[in-house]
Residue, then its C-alpha position, 0 to 999 in steps of 0.5 A: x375247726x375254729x374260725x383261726x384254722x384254715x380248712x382248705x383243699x390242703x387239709x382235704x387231700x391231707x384227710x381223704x377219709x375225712x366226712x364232716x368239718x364242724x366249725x366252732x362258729x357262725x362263720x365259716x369263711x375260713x373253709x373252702x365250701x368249694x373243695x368240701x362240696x367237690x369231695x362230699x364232704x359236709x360242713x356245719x356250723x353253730x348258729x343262733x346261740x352266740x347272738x345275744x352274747x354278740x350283741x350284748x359286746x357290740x353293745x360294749x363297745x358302742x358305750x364304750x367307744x362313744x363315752x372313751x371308757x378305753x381312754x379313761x381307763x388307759x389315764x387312771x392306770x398311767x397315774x395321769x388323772x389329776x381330778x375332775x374338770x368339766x371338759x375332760x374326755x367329753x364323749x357323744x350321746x348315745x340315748x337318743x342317737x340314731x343308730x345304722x346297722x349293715x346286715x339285718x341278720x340274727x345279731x343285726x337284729x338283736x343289737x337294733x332290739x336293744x337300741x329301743x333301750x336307749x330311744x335310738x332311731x334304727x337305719x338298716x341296710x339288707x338285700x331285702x326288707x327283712x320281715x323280722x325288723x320292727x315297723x319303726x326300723x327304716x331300711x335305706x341304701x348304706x351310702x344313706x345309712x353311713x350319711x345319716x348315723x351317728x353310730x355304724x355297726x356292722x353285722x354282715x359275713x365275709x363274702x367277696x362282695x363285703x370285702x372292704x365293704x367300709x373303706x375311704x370313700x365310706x368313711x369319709x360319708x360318714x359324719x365326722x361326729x359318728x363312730x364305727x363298730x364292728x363285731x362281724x369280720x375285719x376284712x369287711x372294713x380296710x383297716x388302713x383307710x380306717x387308721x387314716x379315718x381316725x388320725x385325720x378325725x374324720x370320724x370320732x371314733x371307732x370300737x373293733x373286737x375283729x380285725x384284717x390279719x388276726x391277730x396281728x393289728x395295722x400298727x396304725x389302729x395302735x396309735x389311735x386313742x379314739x379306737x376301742x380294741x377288743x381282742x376277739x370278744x363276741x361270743x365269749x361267755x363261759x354259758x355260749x361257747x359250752x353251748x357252741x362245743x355242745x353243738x358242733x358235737x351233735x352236728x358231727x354225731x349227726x353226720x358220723x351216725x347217717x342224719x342230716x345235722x341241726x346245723x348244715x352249711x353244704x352236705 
């Protein structure tokens, strides 16, 4: 299965010799685990191996937003652009920006790695001080984090609690200078009240590759030159995604021949 198939207790009761779903994802917030455990059924996942191709295009999209490489590329396919000028399309500074990553997971971690690149100073938000994080990285509460970045990327699942995790009272913390990216899941942020965000400039801008009702966009975020949007990008590299079908393979081998998969999610 694939994060655009809901796996449900519709498609349980539909399959009752059913024995294992493998999901062609990290997440997995599109399967029912309550149904799956209620009828021993065992789901997998593929973790880790889409990390750095997801961090690389969070990382694509922080350039390109704050430097509105989708805007500049928009004006030279329009004919629009006349020549050089000194104010045109002016952007933000990335080397030596400070830099708030929610969620301090494997992909978290892997975009804040990156960051030394650039000089950024690192803010992270987690449940607990993640002792993988660098020393230099500062954990802070996320109403510190959104206050005192300059670039928000978020990286945590889609839970009941991450719901709209980023709405208006968020965005307005925000600075008016910052930018919201989000490579984790759309609904964690309310698509609307970024629309309105963005329109009104309360922030500067944003770069999406994930949204609320894939693939169907607010027709707001379309009006918005200062949003980046990707159609789903993240893991999209031809060497991540064989190796993404390479493992939910083994997952569901592991299940149909008696082993307790590489990759349990519930079993």
């Amino acid at each position: 299965s694939t994060l655009a198939d809901t796996i449900d207790a519709e498609v349980f009761d539909a399959a009752p010799e059913l024995n294992v779903v493998a999901n062609y994802a990290v997440g997995y917030n599109n399967i029912d685990l309550v149904a799956a455990r209620e009828r021993g059924i065992v789901v997998t996942n593929t973790p880790g191996v889409l990390t750095d191709a997801t961090a690389d295009l969070t990382w694509a999209l922080i350039l390109g937003a704050c430097r509105r490489l989708g805007e500049g590329d928009r004006l030279m396919r329009e004919g629009r652009w006349t020549g050089w000028a000194p104010t045109q399309l002016l952007g933000a500074d990335v080397a030596g920006a400070t830099l708030g990553i929610v969620g301090l997971g494997r992909i978290g971690r892997a975009v804040a790695r990156r960051a030394a690149g650039f000089g950024m100073g690192v803010l992270y938000t987690a449940r607990h001080v993640a002792p993988e994080a660098d020393p230099a990285w500062r954990m802070v509460p996320l109403a510190a984090l959104l206050a005192e970045s300059d670039i928000v990327s978020l990286h945590v699942p889609l839970t009941a609690e991450t719901r709209h995790l980023i709405g208006a009272r968020e965005l307005s913390s925000m600075k008016p200078t910052a930018y919201l990216i989000n490579t984790a899941r759309g609904p964690v942020v309310d698509e609307a009240a970024l629309a309105a965000a963005l329109h009104a400039r309360t922030i500067a801008g944003a770069g999406l590759d994930v949204y609320e009702q894939e693939p169907t966009l607010h027709p707001a975020l379309l009006a918005c030159e200062n949003a980046l949007l990707l159609p789903h990008l993240g893991s999209a590299t031809t060497a991540t995604r064989e190796r993404m079908g390479r493992i939910a393979a083994d997952n569901l081998l592991a299940v149909l021949e008696g082993r307790t998969p590489p990759n349990l999610v519930i079993g």
